[in-house]
Structure formats: C-alpha cells, structure tokens
N, C-alpha and C positions, 0 to 999 in steps of 0.2 A: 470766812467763806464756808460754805456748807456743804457738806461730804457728800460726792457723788450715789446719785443711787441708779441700780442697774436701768429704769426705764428712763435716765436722762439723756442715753444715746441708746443707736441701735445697737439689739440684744436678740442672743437665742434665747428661747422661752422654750419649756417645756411644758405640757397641758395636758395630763387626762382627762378623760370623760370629754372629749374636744368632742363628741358627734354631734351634741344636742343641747339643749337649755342654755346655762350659763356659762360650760367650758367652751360650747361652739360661739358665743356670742363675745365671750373672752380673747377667742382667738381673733376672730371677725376685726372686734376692733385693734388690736395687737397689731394685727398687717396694715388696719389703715393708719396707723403709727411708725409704719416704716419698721416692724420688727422680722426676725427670721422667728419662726413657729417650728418644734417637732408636735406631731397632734397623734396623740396615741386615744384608742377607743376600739371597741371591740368589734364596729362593724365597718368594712372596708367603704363602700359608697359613700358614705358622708362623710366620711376624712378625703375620698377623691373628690367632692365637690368642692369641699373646704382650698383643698391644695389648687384648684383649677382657678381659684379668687385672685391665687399669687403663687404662679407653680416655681417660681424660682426662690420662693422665702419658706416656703413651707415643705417641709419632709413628712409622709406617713409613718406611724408606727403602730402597728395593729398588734393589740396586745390585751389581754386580760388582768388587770393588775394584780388581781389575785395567786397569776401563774409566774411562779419563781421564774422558767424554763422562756414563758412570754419576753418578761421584763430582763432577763439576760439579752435578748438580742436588740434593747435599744444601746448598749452601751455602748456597741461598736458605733451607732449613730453619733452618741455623744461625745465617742473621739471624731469622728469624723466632722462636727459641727462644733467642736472647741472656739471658746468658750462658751460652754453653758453656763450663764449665769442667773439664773429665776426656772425654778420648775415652782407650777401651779398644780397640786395636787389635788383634783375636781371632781373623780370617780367616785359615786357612792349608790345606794339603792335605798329604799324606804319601804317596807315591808310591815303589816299589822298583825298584831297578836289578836286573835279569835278568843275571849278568856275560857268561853264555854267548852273551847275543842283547843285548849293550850298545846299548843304543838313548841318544843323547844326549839325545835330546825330554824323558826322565824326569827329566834334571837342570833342563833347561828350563820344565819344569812348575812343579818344586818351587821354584825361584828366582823365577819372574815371580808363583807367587801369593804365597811368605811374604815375598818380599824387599822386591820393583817393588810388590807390592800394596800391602803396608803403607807403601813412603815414597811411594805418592802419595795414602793414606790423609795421613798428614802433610801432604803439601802441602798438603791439602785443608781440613784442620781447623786448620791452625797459626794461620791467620790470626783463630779465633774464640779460640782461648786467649790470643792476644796482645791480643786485647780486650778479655777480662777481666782481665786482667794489670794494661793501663791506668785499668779502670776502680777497681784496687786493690782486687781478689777474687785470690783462690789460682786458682791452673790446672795442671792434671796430667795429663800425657800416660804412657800404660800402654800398651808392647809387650810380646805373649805371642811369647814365642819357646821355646825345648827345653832341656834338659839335656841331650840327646842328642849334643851336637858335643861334649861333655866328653872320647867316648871313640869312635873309627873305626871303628863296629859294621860286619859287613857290611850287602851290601845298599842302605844310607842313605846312599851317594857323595851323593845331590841331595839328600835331605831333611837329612843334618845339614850340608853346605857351607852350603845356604837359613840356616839356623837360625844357624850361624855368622856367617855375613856380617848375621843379622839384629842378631844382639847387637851383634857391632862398632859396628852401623848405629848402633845405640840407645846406644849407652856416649858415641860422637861426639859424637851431638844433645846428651846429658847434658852436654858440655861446651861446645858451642856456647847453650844457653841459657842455660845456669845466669847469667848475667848479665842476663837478661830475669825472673828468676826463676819460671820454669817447670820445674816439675819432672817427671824421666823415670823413671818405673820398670820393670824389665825383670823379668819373670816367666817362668821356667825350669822347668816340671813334670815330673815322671818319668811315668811308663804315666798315663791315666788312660782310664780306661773310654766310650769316644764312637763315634757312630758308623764315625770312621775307623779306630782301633783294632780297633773288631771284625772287621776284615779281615784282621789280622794273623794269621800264621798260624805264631809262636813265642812263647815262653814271656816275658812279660811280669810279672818280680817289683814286686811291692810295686805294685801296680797298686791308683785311688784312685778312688772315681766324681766324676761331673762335677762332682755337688754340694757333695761335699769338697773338690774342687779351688776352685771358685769361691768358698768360705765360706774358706778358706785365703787364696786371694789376697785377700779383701775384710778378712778381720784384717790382712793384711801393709800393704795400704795406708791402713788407717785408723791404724794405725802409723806413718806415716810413712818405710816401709820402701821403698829405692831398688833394691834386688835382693830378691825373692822366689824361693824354692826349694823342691818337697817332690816325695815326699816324704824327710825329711832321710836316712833309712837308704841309701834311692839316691842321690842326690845326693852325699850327701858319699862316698860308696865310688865313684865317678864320678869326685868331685874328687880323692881320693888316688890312684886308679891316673892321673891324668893327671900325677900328677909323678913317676910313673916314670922312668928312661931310654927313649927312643925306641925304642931296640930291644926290649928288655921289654915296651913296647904292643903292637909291630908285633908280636910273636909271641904273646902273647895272644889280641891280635883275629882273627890268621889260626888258631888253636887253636878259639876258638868260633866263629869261621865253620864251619868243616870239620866241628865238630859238630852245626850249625845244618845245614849241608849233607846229613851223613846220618842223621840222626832224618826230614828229608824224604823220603828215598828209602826 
C-alpha cells in the first residue's frame, strides 16, 4: 500500500503570492479539487475574487511575507484552520541588474523577497505542519524556486543568486526534516508567462502559461515528486550546459550577453 499523501483527500493548503500567475492558478485548481485554501498576497482584491470562486473553502490572508509583524497574524488562521497540512511557498519578485549603473538595492530586493520571505514564510507555518505530523496526517511543505541559477544568464546577478540560495535553503530543510517526516519539494520552472515576465524584454524559449505551470506542478506533487522541473526541453538543456567546464559557461554566458546587449541597442 502506498503512503498517503496530503492531496489524496481534502486539505488545507497554504499559498502565497495567491494574487496572480502561478500561485492564483495553484489555488484556482486546488478548489476545483475540493481543497480548503488560505491565499495570502499583498493585495486584498484578488484574494477577494479568488475567495468569491468558493467562499466557504477559501480564507484571506493579506500579508507581506517579507513582514515578520504580516506573517504573525496568519497563525491564529492556522490554528483556526487545523490541520494545515501543504503550505506552497510562491511569493517572489524578479528584478535586473543594470551593469552600467550597478545599483546593489537590486540584489537586495531579489534576496529579501525570494530568500528572507520564504524562510520566514517557514517559520511561520512549520509549527502547523508539525501538528499534523503529530496528529499522524501527511504534511508537505512546497518551495517555488527557478531553473534559472542552473546557468549565469546576464543581467540576473540577484534574481538567480535569490533562487540559488533558495534551493540550497530548501534541499537543507529536506534533510533536516526528513526525520519529522515532513516532506519538502522544490519546484524549478522555465519562462512561464505572469505578470512579472511580461516585463521582460528578451527572448524567452519555451515559455509556459501560468495554468500549465500550475496543473504541472500539482501532477508532480500528487506524485509524490520531491523535485519538480519544466519545462523539460529547458531545463534539462540548462542542466547539461551546467556540467560543462567553467570556462566554456563563462564564455558562453558572456557571448549571449553581448547579444542580448545589441539586439537592445
């Protein structure tokens, strides 16, 4: 018999960045799976339209996750919605370094919301998955992190170091729980089509909409899948040019820069 996993009956789920792209499309289908939703996101409208889909399965929680003071007031929620068993950790931002006018703020940006947001997103929730744990239910904790630190694109000094340090983060916890039996899955996406994307203003292959991302991730993890990746054409061309030799990347990536550079000008 094979070990239950939390989306094999209905579950609270936890979701930042629920407003838009992937976490809103995350939720979207979560309700039409019969699940109960908390949707935390920083701007109150779109979590009240989210919640108006299924007012009875879904809770607001407007929050900044980068605000300690924020993410304190979901907990009373998360007693209140016991068991929480899956928070999907989704908030992040993507932000370009200028090289010519290096501004460090940009690196600081992208670290304090994908890095510092998400493990105090953890602190915050760990304590209600460890309750379910006890109570001898499944608990699954889901960070959305990049493919993008696979390879030293320009431009993304802060958004892929973020993404980087976020996997680490997450691969860690995977083994500092795994004795609590908690489980961590780390989800890795190529381009996918959101609002932050659409600011991009370079060639984006194999680019995926939000709703295929999120229908993607939600088979990976009713599969019991610990890494999630797509889509695979990127990714895994991502993952072979990383085992290159070093020098062969660094002249690579400084090759497509310079062409990313003048297709701009």
């Amino acid at each position: 018999m094979s070990t239950p996993r939390v989306l094999d009956f209905q579950a609270t789920v936890w979701i930042t960045g629920a407003t838009s792209g992937i976490g809103l499309h995350l939720a979207q289908s979560l309700l039409r799976d019969n699940h109960r939703i908390i949707a935390t996101g920083r701007r109150l409208q779109p979590l009240q339209e989210l919640a108006s889909e299924a007012p009875e399965r879904v809770t607001i929680a407007v929050a900044d996750t980068t605000q300690p003071d924020d993410l304190e007031k979901t907990r009373t929620l998360f007693r209140e919605q016991a068991p929480v068993q899956m928070a999907i950790l989704n908030a992040g931002t993507c932000e370009y370094v200028d090289i010519a006018q290096f501004d460090a703020s940009v690196i600081e940006h992208n670290i304090t919301t994908n890095l510092i947001g998400t493990a105090r997103s953890v602190e915050t929730v760990l304590p209600a998955l460890r309750k379910a744990r006890r109570a001898g239910l499944p608990a699954h904790l889901v960070i959305v992190s990049s493919s993008a630190w696979w390879f030293p694109f320009g431009r993304a000094e802060g958004y892929g170091a973020s993404k980087a340090g976020l996997t680490y983060f997450a691969h860690a916890l995977r083994a500092d729980l795994a004795a609590e039996g908690i489980t961590v899955t780390v989800v890795s996406p190529g381009f996918v089509k959101t609002p932050l994307t659409d600011r991009n203003d370079f060639p984006m292959p194999f680019m995926v909409t939000a709703e295929d991302a999120a229908n993607r991730i939600l088979k990976g993890l009713k599969k019991g899948r610990t890494e999630i990746h797509f889509p695979k054409r990127f990714t895994y061309t991502l993952k072979a040019l990383n085992l290159l030799p070093q020098c062969w990347i660094d002249s690579l990536a400084a090759r497509m820069t310079r062409k990313s550079q003048e297709t701009d000008e």
